[in-house]
VEXKESE-720601 format. One record per residue: residue number from 1; residue in one letter; x, y, z of N, C-alpha, C in turn. Coordinates in nm, 3 decimals. Last residue first. Example, Ala and Ser with C-alpha at 12.3 -4.5 7.8 and 13.67 -1.06 7.14 Angstrom:
[2,'s',[1.285,-0.225,0.708],[1.367,-0.106,0.714],[1.290,0.003,0.787]]
[1,'a',[1.319,-0.569,0.780],[1.230,-0.450,0.780],[1.320,-0.330,0.780]]
***
This chain:
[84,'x',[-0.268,1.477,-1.153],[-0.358,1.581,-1.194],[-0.267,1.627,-1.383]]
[83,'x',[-0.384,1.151,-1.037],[-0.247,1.228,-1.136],[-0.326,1.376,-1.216]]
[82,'x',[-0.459,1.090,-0.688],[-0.483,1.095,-0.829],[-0.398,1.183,-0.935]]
[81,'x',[-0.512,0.883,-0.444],[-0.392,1.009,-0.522],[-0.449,0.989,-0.660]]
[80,'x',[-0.669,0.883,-0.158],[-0.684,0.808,-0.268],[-0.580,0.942,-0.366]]
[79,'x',[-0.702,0.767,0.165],[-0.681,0.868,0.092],[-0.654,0.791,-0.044]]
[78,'x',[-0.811,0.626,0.353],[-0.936,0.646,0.272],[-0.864,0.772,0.209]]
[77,'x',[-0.596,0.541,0.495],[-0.670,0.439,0.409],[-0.736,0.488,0.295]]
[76,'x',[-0.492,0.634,0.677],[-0.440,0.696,0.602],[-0.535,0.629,0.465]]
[75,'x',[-0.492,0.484,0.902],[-0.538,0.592,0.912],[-0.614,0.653,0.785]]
[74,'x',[-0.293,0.263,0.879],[-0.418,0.236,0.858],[-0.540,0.352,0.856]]
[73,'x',[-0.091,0.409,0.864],[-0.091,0.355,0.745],[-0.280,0.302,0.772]]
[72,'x',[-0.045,0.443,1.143],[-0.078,0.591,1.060],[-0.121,0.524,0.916]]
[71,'x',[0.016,0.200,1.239],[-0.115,0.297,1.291],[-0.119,0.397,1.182]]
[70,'x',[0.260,0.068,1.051],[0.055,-0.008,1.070],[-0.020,0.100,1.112]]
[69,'x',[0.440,0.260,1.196],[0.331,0.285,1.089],[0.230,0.247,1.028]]
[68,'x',[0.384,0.203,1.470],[0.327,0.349,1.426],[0.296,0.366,1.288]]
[67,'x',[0.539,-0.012,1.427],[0.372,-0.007,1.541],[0.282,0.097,1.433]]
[66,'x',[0.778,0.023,1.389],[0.682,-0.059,1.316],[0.528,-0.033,1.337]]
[65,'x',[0.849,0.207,1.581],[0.810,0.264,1.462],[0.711,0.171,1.333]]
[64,'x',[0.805,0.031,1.808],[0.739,0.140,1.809],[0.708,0.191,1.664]]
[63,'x',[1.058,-0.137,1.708],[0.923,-0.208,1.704],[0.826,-0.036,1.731]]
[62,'x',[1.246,0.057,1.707],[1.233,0.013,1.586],[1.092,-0.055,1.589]]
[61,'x',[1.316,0.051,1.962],[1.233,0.197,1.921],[1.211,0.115,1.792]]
[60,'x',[1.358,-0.191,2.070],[1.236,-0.080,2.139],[1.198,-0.023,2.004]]
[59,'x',[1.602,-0.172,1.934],[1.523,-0.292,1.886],[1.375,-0.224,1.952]]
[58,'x',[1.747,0.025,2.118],[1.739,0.053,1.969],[1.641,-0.009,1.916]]
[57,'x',[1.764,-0.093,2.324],[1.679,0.041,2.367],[1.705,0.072,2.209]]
[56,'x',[1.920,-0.272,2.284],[1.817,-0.305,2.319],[1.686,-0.194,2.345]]
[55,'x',[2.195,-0.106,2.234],[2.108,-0.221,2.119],[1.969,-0.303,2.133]]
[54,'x',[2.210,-0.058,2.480],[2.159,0.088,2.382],[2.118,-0.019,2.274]]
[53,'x',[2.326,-0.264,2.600],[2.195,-0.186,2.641],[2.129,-0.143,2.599]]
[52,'x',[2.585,-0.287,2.427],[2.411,-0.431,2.471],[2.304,-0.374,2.498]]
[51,'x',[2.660,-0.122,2.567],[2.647,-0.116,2.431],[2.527,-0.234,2.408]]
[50,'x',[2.691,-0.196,2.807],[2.603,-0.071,2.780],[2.560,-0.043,2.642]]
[49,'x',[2.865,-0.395,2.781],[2.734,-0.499,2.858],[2.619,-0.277,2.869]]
[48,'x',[3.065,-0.283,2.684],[3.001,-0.401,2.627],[2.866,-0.399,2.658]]
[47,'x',[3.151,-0.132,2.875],[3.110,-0.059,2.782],[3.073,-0.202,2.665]]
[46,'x',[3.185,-0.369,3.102],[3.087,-0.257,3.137],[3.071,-0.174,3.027]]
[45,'x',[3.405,-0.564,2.972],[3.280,-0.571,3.005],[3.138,-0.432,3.011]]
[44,'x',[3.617,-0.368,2.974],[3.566,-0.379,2.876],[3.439,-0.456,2.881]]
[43,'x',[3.669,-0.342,3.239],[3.633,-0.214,3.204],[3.555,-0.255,3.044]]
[42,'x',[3.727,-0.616,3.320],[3.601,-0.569,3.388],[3.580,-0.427,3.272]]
[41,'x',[3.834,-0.913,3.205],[3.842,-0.762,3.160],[3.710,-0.641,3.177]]
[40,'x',[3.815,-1.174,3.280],[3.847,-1.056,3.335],[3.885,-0.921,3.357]]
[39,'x',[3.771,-1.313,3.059],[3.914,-1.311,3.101],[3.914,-1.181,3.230]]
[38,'x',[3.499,-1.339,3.146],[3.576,-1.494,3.145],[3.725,-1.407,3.161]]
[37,'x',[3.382,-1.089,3.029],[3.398,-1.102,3.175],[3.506,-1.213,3.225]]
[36,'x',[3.493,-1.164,2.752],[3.592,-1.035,2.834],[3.523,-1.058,3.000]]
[35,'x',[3.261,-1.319,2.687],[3.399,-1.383,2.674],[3.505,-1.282,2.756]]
[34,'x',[3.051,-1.210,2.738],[3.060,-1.298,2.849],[3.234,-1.385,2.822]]
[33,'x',[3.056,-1.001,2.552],[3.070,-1.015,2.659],[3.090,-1.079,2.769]]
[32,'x',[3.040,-1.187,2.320],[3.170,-1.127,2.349],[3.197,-1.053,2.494]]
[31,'x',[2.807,-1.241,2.334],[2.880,-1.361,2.339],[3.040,-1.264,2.354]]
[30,'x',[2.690,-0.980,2.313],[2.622,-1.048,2.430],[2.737,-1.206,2.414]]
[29,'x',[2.754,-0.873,2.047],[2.760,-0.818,2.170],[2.779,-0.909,2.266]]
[28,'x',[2.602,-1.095,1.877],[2.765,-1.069,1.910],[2.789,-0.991,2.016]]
[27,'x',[2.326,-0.951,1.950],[2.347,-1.133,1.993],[2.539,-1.135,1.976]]
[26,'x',[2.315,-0.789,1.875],[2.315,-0.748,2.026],[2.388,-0.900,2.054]]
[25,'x',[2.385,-0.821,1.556],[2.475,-0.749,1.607],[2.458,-0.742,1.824]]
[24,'x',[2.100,-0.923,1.524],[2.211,-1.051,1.525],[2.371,-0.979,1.613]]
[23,'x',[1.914,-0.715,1.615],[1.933,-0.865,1.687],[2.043,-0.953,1.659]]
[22,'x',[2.022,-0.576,1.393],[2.029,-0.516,1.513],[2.050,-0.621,1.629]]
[21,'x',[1.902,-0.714,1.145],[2.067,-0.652,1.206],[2.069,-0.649,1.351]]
[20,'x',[1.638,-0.709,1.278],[1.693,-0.854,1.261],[1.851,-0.807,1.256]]
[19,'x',[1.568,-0.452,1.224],[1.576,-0.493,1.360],[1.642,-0.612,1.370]]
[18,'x',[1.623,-0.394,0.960],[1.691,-0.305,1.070],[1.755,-0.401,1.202]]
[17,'x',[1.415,-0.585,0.859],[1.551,-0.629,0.857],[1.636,-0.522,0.934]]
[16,'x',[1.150,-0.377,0.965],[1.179,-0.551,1.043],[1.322,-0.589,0.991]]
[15,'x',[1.188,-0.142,0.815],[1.191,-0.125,0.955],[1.244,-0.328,0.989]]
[14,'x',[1.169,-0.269,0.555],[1.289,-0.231,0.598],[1.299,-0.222,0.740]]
[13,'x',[0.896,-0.393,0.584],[0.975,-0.465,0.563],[1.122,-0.452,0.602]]
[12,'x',[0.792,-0.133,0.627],[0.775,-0.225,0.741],[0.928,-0.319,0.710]]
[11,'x',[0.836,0.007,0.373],[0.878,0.052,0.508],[0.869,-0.017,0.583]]
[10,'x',[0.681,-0.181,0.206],[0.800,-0.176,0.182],[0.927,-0.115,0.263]]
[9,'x',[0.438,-0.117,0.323],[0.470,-0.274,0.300],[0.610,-0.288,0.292]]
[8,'x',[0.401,0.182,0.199],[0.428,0.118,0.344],[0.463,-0.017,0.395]]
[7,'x',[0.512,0.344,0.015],[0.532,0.249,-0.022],[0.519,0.191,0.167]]
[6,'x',[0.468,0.714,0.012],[0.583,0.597,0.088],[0.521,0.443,0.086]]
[5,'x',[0.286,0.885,-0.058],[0.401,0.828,-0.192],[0.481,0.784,-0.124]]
[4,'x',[0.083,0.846,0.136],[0.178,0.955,0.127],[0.285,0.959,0.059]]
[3,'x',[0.144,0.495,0.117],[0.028,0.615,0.210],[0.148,0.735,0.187]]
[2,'x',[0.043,0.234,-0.134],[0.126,0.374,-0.088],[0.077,0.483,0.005]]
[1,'x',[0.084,-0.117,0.000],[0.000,0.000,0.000],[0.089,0.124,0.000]]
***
């Protein structure tokens, strides 16, 4: 569907592989962390295990935007474009 000459099927789609990056990049995060706690590399743990954080407070906002545009896309229904 186009809502506002943006192709919304085609925005979701991008919004959901964002997030699948995003999940595979928290998921390296999260094995490399537990490999620097193992050697005991506390300082590099703690900007690991924040960077983990913000990749999780990233995957948030990406589902919100998914959300929002099903919401505005369904809004947006009864507009119709015509070629003047």
């Amino acid at each position: 569907m186009c809502t506002n000459g943006t192709n919304t099927v085609q925005l979701i789609s991008s919004i959901e592989q964002i997030d699948e990056v995003v999940a595979l990049t928290r998921r390296w995060t999260h094995r490399c962390l537990h490999n620097v706690e193992d050697a005991q590399l506390t300082k590099t743990a703690a900007k690991l295990k924040e960077a983990q954080s913000l990749l999780d407070e990233v995957r948030a906002l990406l589902e919100e935007a998914h959300d929002t545009v099903e919401n505005e896309a369904a809004k947006s229904d009864n507009i119709t474009v015509e070629m003047v």
